[in-house]
C-alpha positions in Angstrom: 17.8 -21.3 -8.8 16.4 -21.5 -5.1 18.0 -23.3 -2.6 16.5 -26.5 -1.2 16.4 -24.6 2.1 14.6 -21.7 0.6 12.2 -24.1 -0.4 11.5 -26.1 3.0 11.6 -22.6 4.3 8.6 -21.5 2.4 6.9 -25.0 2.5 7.0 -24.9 6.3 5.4 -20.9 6.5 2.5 -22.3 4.0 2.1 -25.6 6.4 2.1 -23.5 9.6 -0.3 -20.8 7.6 -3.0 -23.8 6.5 -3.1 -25.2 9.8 -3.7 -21.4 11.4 -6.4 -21.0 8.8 -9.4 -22.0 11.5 -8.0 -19.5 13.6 -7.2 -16.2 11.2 -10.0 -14.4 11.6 -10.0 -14.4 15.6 -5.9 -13.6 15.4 -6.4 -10.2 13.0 -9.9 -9.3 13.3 -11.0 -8.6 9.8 -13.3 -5.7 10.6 -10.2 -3.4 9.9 -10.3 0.6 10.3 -11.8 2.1 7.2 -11.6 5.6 6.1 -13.8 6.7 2.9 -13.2 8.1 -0.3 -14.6 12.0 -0.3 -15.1 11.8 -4.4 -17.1 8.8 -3.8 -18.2 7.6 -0.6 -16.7 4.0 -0.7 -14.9 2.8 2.4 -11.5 1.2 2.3 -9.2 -0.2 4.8 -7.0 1.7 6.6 -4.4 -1.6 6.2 -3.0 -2.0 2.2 -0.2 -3.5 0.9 3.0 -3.1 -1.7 4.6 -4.8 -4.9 7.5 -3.4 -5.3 10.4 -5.8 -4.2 8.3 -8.3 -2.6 6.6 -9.3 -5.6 9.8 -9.0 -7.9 10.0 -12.9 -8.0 9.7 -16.3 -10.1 6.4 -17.3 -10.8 5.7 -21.5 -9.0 9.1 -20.3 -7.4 9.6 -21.1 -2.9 8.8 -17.1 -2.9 5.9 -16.8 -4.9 4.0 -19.9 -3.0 4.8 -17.8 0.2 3.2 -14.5 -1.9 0.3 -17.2 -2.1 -0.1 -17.2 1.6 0.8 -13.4 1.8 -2.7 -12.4 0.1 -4.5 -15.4 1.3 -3.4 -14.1 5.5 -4.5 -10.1 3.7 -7.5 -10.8 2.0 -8.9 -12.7 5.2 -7.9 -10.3 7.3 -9.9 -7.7 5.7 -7.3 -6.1 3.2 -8.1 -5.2 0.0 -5.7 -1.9 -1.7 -3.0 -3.4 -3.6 -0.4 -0.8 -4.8 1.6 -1.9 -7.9 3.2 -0.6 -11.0 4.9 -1.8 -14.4 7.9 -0.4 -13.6 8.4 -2.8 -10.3 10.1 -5.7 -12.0 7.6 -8.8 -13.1 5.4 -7.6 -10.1 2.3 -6.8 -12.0 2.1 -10.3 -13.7 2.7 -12.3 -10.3 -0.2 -10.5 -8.8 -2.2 -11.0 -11.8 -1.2 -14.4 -11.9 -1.8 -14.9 -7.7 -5.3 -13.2 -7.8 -6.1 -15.2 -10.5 -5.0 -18.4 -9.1 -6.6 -17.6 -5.3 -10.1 -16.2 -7.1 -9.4 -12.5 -5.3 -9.9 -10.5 -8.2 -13.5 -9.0 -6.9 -11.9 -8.4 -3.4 -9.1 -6.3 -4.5 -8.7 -3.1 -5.4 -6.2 -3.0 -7.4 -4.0 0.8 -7.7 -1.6 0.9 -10.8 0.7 3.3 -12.6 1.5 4.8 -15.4 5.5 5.2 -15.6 5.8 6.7 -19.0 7.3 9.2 -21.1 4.8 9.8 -24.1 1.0 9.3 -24.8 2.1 6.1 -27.0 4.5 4.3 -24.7 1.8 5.0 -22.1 -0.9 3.2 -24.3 1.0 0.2 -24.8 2.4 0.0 -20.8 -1.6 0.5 -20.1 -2.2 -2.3 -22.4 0.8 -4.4 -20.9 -1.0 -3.6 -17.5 -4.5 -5.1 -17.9 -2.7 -8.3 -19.8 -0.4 -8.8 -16.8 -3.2 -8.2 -14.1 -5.4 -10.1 -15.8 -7.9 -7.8 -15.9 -9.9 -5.3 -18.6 -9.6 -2.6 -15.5 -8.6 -0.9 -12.5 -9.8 0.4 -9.4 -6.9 3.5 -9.3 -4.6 4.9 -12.2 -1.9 7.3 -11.0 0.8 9.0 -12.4 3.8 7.6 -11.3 6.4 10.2 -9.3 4.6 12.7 -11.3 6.5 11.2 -14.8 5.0 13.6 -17.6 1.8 13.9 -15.9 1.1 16.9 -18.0 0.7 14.3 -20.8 -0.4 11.3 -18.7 -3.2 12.8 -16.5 -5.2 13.4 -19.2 -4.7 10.0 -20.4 -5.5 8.8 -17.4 -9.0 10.5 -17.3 -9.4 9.5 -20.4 -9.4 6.0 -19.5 -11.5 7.0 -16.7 -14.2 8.3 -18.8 -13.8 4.9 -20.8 -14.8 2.8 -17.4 -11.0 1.5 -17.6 -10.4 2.8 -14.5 -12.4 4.0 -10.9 -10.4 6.6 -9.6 -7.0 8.9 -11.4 -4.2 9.9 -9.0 -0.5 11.0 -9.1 2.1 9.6 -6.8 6.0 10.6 -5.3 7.8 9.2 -3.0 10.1 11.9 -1.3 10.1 15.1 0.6 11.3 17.1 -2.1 8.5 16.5 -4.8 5.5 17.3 -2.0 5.6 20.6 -3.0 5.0 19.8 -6.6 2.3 17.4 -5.3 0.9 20.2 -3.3 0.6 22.6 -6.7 -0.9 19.6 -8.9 -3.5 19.1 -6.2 -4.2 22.8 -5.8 -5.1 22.9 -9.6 -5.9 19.5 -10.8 -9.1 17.4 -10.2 -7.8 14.5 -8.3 -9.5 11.5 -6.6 -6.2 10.1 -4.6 -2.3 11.1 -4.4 -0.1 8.5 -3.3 3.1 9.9 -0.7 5.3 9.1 1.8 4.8 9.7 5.2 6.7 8.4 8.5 8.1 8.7 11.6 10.9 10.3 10.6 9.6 12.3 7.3 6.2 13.8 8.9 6.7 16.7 6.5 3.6 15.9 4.9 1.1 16.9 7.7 2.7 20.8 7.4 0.5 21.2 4.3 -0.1 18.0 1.8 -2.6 16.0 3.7 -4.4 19.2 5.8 -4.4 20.5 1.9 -6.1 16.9 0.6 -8.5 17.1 3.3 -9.9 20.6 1.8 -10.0 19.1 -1.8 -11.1 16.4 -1.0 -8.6 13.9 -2.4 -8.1 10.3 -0.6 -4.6 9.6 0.3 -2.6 6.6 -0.3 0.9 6.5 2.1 3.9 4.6 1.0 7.7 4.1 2.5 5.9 3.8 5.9 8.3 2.4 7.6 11.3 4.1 5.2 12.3 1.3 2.8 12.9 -0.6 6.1 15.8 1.7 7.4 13.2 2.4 10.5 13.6 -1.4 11.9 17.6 -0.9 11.7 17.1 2.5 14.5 14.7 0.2 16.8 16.8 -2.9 16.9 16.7 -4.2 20.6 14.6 -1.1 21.5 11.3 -1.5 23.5 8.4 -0.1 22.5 7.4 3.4 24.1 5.5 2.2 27.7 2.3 3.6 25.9 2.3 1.5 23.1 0.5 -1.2 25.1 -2.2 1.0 25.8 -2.5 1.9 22.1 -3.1 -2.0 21.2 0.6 -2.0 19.3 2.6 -5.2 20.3 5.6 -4.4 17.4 7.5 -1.6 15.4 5.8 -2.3 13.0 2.1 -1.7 13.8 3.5 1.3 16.0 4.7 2.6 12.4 1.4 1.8 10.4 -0.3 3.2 13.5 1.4 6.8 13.6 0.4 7.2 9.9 -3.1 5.9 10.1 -3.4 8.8 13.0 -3.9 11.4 10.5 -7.3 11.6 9.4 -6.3 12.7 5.7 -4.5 9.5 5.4 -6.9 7.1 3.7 -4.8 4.0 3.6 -1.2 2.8 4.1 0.4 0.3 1.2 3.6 -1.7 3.2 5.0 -4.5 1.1 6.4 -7.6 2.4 6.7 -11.1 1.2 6.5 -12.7 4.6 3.1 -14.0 6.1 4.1 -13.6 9.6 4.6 -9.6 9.0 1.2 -9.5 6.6 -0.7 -10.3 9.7 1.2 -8.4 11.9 1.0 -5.4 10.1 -2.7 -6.2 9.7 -3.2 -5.8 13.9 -2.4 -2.3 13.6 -5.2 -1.1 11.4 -8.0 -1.5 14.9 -8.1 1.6 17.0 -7.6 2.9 19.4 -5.4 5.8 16.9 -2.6 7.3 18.5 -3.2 10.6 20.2 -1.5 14.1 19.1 0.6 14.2 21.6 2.0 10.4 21.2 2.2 11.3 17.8 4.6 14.6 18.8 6.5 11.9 21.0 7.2 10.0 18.3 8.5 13.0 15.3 10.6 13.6 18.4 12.1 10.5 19.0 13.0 9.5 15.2 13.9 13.2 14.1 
């Protein structure tokens, strides 16, 4: 059950979101950074956004109607990667259900997982997928924290083959399965991986995303802002005196803007079930980039 103040809570963000409608487009620009896809050519934002937690909630419920002004502040702010997976509670069916309801289906790309331990369990979750996205496809397929992805990649082209999906990928979500990441990349045919990659775990640019960049292989960056442990370190901390210069009025874009930097990185998936911090986040995907050496600054500061 939600409480009543839960739900005057959320009526109020959707009230104050509807009457900022006229105005969206001049508050986050929707011309948003894009970086291309070397298998294909197509251009995505820099800008994405997360299921996993965020989206974990009742369907008609005081969160879900403020998941309804989530996308609607993403999509028309030029946003269109959505990262999900079956494994992230009901998330898969709400976005299904909120695409479907807000008629954004054709403006999202929509990157899913498989997170499965045999060929059949990974046909019926696949099934399970389209029926909860309410789709017959995807955009991206990826191998979730490389769960039997000696089994499941093939799969996975398979389905690729059969038009069920765009692009194949694998994804992890630490330091310590990069190196595995590295190896797969090294002797797989890949369109996209799917890491993490922050201000305090930049191990990534070493070797992973120089590596992509040779391949070939777009990049998808998650845990941007380290499952929100980042925030807790910059509480009642100013931003760096540059910051201003670099177009970044929060922690947040400053974040989003130090992984966007790297040219390998393709786009960056935060999740968040707030519209305030949807558009926020959204301001950080304009240049100017950060520099190398504000980069440095930064590895520096949060090591």
């Amino acid at each position: 059950m939600y409480a009543r103040r839960d739900v005057l809570r959320a009526g109020a963000t959707l009230g104050l979101l509807a009457a900022a409608s006229p105005w969206l487009h001049a508050a986050t620009p929707a011309n948003l950074l894009t970086r291309k896809v070397p298998a294909t050519g197509e251009a995505l934002p820099v800008i994405g956004a997360g299921t996993s937690g965020s989206f974990e909630v009742e369907a008609g419920s005081a969160q879900y109607q403020q998941l309804k002004a989530v996308l609607k502040a993403f999509f028309e702010g030029g946003g269109r990667v959505i990262d999900t997976s079956p494994n992230y509670g009901g998330a898969d069916s709400i976005l299904g259900q909120l695409l479907e309801e807000g008629g954004w289906h054709r403006q999202c790309f929509i990157a899913t997982k498989i997170a499965a331990d045999s060929r059949a369990d990974a046909e019926a979750q696949w099934a399970g997928s389209l029926k909860s996205l309410r789709t017959d496809k995807v955009d991206l397929l990826q191998i979730h924290n490389l769960r039997d992805w000696q089994t499941q990649l093939p799969y996975a082209r398979e389905l690729k083959q059969q038009g069920k999906t765009r692009y194949i990928g694998i994804t992890h979500y630490l330091n310590s399965g990069q190196d595995e990441v590295a190896r797969i990349v090294r002797n797989e045919p890949l369109d996209f991986i799917q890491i993490n990659y922050s201000v305090n775990a930049p191990d990534a640019a070493r070797e992973l995303l120089p590596l992509c960049q040779d391949k070939g292989v777009a990049v998808l960056i998650n845990r941007t802002f380290d499952d929100g442990r980042l925030f807790a370190r910059v509480k009642d901390q100013a931003l760096p005196g540059w910051a201003a210069e670099a177009g970044i009025g929060s922690w947040a874009q400053l974040f989003l803007k130090f992984a966007i930097s790297h040219p390998a990185v393709t786009t960056v998936i935060p999740a968040t079930g707030r519209p305030d911090r949807q558009l926020d986040q959204l301001k950080a995907g304009h240049e100017p980039l950060l520099t190398p050496a504000q980069q440095q600054a930064l590895i520096k500061q949060f090591a």
